[in-house]
N, C-alpha and C positions, 0 to 999 in steps of 0.2 A: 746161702751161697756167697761166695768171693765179689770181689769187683771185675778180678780178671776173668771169672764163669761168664758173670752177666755178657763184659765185655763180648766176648766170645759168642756167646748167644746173636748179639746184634751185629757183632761182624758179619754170622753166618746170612742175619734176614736182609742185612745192607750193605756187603760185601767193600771195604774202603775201598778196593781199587776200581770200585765204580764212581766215585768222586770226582768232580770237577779237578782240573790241576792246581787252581789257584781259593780251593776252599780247602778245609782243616776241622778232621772227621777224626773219630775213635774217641778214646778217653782222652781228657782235657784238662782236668782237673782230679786228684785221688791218689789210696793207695791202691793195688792191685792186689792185697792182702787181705785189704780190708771185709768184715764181715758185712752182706746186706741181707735184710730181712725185709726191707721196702721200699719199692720203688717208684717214682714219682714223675711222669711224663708231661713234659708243655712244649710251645712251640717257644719262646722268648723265657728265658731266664732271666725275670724282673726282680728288685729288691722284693716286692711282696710276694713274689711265687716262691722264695727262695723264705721268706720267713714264714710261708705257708709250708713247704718243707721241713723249717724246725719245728713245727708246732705238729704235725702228723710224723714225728719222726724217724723221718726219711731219711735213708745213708746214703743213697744214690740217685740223680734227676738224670734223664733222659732227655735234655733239651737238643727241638730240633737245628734250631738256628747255634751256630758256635758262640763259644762265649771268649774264647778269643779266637781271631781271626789271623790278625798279623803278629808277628813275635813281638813280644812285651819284655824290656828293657830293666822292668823292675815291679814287683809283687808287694804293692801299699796299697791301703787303701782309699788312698789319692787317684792313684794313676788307673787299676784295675778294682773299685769296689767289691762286685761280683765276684770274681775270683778269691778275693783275698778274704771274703766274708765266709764264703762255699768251704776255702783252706781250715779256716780258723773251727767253724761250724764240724769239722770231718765229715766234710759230703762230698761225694764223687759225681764228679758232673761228666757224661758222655756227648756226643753231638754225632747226627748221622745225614742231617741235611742232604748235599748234592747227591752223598751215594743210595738213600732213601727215594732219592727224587726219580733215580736209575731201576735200581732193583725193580726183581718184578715181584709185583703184587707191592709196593712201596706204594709213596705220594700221588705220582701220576696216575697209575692205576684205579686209586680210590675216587681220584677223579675222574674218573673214566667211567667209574662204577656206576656214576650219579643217572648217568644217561644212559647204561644198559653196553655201551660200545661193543659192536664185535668184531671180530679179523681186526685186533688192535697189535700198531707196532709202534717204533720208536717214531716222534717226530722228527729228531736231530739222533742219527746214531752216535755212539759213544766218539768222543774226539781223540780217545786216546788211538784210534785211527789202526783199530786193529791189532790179534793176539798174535806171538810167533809162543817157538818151545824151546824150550832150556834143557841142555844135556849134559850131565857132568858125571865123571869117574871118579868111582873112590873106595876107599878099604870097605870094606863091611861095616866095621866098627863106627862109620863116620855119618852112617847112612841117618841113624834120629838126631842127629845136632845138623849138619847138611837142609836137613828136608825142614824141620822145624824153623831155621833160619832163613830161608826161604820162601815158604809160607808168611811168615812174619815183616817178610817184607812185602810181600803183593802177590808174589805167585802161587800156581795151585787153583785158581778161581776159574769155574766152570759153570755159567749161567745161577741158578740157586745152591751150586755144591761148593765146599772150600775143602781146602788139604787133599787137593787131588794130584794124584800121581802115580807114574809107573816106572816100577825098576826090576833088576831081572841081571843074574850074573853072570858075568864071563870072566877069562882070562886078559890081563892088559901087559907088555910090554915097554920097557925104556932103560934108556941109558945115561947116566946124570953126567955132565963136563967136572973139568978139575974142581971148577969155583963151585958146583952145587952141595947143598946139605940135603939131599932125600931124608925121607920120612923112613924108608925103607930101601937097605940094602947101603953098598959105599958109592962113591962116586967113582967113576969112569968104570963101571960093574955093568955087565947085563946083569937085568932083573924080569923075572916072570913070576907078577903076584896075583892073587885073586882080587877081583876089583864088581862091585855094585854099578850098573849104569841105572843112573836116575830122570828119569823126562816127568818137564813140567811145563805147563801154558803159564804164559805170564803177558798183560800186556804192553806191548811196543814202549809206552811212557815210565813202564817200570825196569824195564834192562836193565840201566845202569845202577837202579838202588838192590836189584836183586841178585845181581853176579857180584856186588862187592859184599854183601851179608854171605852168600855164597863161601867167596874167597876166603872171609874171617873165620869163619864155622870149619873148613877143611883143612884137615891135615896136612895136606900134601903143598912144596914150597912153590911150584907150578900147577896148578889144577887146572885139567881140560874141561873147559867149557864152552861148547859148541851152541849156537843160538839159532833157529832153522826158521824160516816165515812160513804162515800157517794161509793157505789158500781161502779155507771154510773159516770164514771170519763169524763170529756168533754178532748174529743181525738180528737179534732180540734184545741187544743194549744200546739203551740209548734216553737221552731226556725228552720230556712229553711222550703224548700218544696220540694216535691220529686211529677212527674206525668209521664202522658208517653202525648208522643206529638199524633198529630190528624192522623197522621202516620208516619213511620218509616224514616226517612230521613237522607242523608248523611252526615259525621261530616264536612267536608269544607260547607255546606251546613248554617249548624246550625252557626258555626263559624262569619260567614258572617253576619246572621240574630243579632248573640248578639253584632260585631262591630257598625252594623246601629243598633239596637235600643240603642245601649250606648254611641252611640256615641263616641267612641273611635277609634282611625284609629289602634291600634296594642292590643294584647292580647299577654299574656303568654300562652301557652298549653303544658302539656306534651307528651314524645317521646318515653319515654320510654317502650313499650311493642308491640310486632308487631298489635295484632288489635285497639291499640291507633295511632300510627304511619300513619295508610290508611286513605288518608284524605274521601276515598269512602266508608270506613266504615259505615252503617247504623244503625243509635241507635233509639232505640224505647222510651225508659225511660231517663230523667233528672232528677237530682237533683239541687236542689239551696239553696246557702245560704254567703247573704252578710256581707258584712264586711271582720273582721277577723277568718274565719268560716275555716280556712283550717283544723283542726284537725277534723272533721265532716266528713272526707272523709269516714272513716268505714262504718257508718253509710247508707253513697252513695253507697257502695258498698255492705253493707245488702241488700240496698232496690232494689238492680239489676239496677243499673243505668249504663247504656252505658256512660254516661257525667254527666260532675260535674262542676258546674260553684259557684265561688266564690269568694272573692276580693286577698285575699293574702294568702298564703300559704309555711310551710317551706320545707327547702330545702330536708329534710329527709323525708318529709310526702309525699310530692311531689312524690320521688323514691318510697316510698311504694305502693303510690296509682295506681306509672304507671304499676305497677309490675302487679296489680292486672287485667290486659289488659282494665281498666277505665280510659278515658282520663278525666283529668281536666283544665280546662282552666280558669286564673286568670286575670281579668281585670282591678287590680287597688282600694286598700280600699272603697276610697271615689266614686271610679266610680261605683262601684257597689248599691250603695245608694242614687244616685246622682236623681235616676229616679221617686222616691217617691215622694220628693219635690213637684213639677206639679201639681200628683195624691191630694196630701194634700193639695195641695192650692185649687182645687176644690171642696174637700169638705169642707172646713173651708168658703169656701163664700157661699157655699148652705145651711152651718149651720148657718151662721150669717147674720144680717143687719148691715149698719151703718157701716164696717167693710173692708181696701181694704188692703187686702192680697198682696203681690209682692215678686218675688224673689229679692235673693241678684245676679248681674252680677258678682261682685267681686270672691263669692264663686269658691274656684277651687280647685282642686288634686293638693297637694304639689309634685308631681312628675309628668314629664313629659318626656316621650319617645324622644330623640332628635339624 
C-alpha cells in the first residue's frame, strides 16, 4: 500500500476534522507515493522508537502525539531531530491525536471500555460548535475535482462515514456583465446550461478553508455557493465520555479495574472531600477523558459523575474537583492513551491487505512511579 492509502484509512477511523483547532493531525512527515509494507504505531515518536523503526523496517509510524505541532522555520537536525532523522530514514510519520481522541470508537472510548460504560456521550461536545451544508453549482464535468477538493479539505464528514455527499441535476440560468469572462457562453448573453447541484456537511470551523478549495477546483469565474445551518447538530462528537456503569460499584473497586486494564501498578486519586475519601463509596456514573483533559473536570461534574478519570491534572483543579465530593483519579498522560494503540492496530489490519501493522516495545511514559 501507498502512504496516501494508509493515510486515507486513518482519515476514515479519525476523521481530521474532528481535531482540536489548535492541534496538527494527518501526515506530517512523507511521501504520499511512497510504498509501505509496515507499519509501526506508538504514542511518542522518541529517538529509540524511531530507531526501533529502522531496525523492523518500517516505512511508516503512526504516532499519536504530533511530531510537529507548531510550524518549524527550518528542517536540521538541530532545530527538529525527529523530523529530520524520520526525512533522512524515508519514513512517513502520521499523527491522529485530538481527532482520535473525538472519533468514535477512538481514545476515549477505549477508555471507557476499561469500565464496561454505557449510554456513553461526549463529555465536551465538539467546539467546532456545530455542522451547516454547503451547496454549490456546476458543469457536470466539474463535479470529481469540486467534490474531491472539498473533501480534502474537511467536508463530507458524517459521524464514522467520510466523502459524503449529494447531487442531483438541474437546469441553471445567467447573464454575465460587460467586464465578465464566463466559462461558458459570451458575456452580456443569456445562458441556459446544464449544471450538477452538490450538498455537503462540513463543519462551522471549516467554511472558510472549504469554500476557497471549492472556489480553486471550479471552473466557473463566480461559483454559487450557498452555506445553509443545519438544526440536527451530530451530538455524538465530542472530547471524553461520560456513562454510568452496568451497576453501581465501589470506588476501591473501580480503582482496581482501571490499574488492571492500564496496566499501571499506581494511580493518583483524590482525598479531598469525605464521599471521595470512602474507598466503599459506590458510584454509579463515570466520566473519562485522556490525555491532558484535567480541566474538563466541571463538566464531570455537570454530568453527575461519582468518578472522573483522566491522565493528568493540576494541582488547583484537583482541590476544586475534590471539593466538589467527585473523586478523580489520574493515571498518567501517556498511560491513559496507551490503550488505543491495540484497538487501532486491529482495525488498521481488517482495513488493509498486504499490510503488517506492529507496536513500537520502545514506546513508554516518560515518567515512572519508583
Amino acid at each position: 500500500m501507498k502512504v496516501r492509502e494508509i493515510s486515507q484509512v486513518l482519515d476514515g477511523i479519525a476523521p481530521r476534522v474532528l481535531a482540536a483547532d489548535w492541534d496538527n493531525v494527518g501526515l506530517l512527515v512523507g511521501d504520499c507515493q511512497e510504498e509501505v509494507k509496515k507499519l509501526m504505531l506508538c504514542i511518542d515518536l522518541t529517538p529509540s522508537v524511531l530507531a526501533e523503526a529502522k531496525r523492523a523496517k518500517a516505512q511508516m509510524i503512526m504516532a499519536y502525539h504530533p511530531v510537529i505541532f507548531k510550524p518549524i522555520s527550518s528542517v536540521t537536525r538541530r532545530a527538529n531531530t525527529i523530523v529530520f532523522d524520520a526525512i533522512r530514514a524515508g519514513i512517513a510519520v502520521y499523527s491522529s491525536h485530538t481527532a482520535l481522541d473525538a472519533a468514535e470508537g477512538g481514545t476515549n472510548d477505549c477508555l471507557a471500555d476499561v469500565l464496561d460504560l454505557r449510554d456513553r456521550r461526549p463529555l465536551k461536545l465538539d467546539s467546532s460548535e456545530g455542522h451547516c451544508k454547503a451547496v454549490v453549482f456546476m458543469p457536470p464535468d466539474d463535479l470529481a475535482k469540486v467534490g474531491h477538493a472539498a473533501f480534502e479539505a474537511g467536508a463530507g464528514i458524517i459521524g464514522d462515514y467520510s466523502n459524503c455527499s449529494f447531487f442531483s441535476h438541474g437546469i441553471g440560468t445567467f447573464c454575465g456583465g460587460e467586464k465578465t469572462n464566463p466559462t461558458i457562453g459570451q458575456p452580456g448573453s443569456s445562458e441556459v446550461v446544464e449544471e450538477i447541484r452538490l450538498e455537503l456537511a462540513i463543519p462551522r470551523k471549516k467554511i472558510e478553508e472549504v469554500t476557497k478549495a471549492i472556489r480553486r477546483a471550479h471552473s466557473y469565474e463566480e461559483p454559487a455557493i450557498d452555506i445553509y445551518s443545519l438544526e440536527n447538530q451530530l451530538d455524538s462528537i465530542g472530547m471524553g465520555r461520560v456513562g454510568r456503569l452496568p451497576r453501581p460499584t465501589r470506588l476501591n473497586t473501580l480503582v482496581n479495574r482501571i490499574k488492571k486494564g492500564l496496566e499501571v501498578p499506581k494511580v493518583l486519586q483524590t482525598v479531598g472531600s469525605a464521599s471521595a475519601i470512602r474507598k466503599d463509596s459506590l458510584i454509579g456514573t463515570v466520566a473519562v477523558a485522556a490525555g491532558s483533559c484535567g480541566d474538563l473536570w466541571r463538566s464531570a461534574v455537570e454530568a453527575h459523575a461519582g468518578l472522573y478519570i483522566t491522565g493528568e491534572m493540576r494541582h488547583h483543579d484537583a482541590l476544586a474537583a475534590a471539593a466538589t465530593g467527585m473523586t478523580v483519579v489520574c493515571v498518567g498522560h501517556s498511560n491513559s492513551e496507551r490503550l488505543t494503540l491495540g484497538k487501532l492496530a486491529e482495525r488498521l489490519r481488517s482495513a488493509t491487505s498486504n499490510l503488517k501493522v506492529i507496536l513500537s516495545q520502545e514506546d513508554r511514559d516518560p515518567f515512572e512511579i519508583i
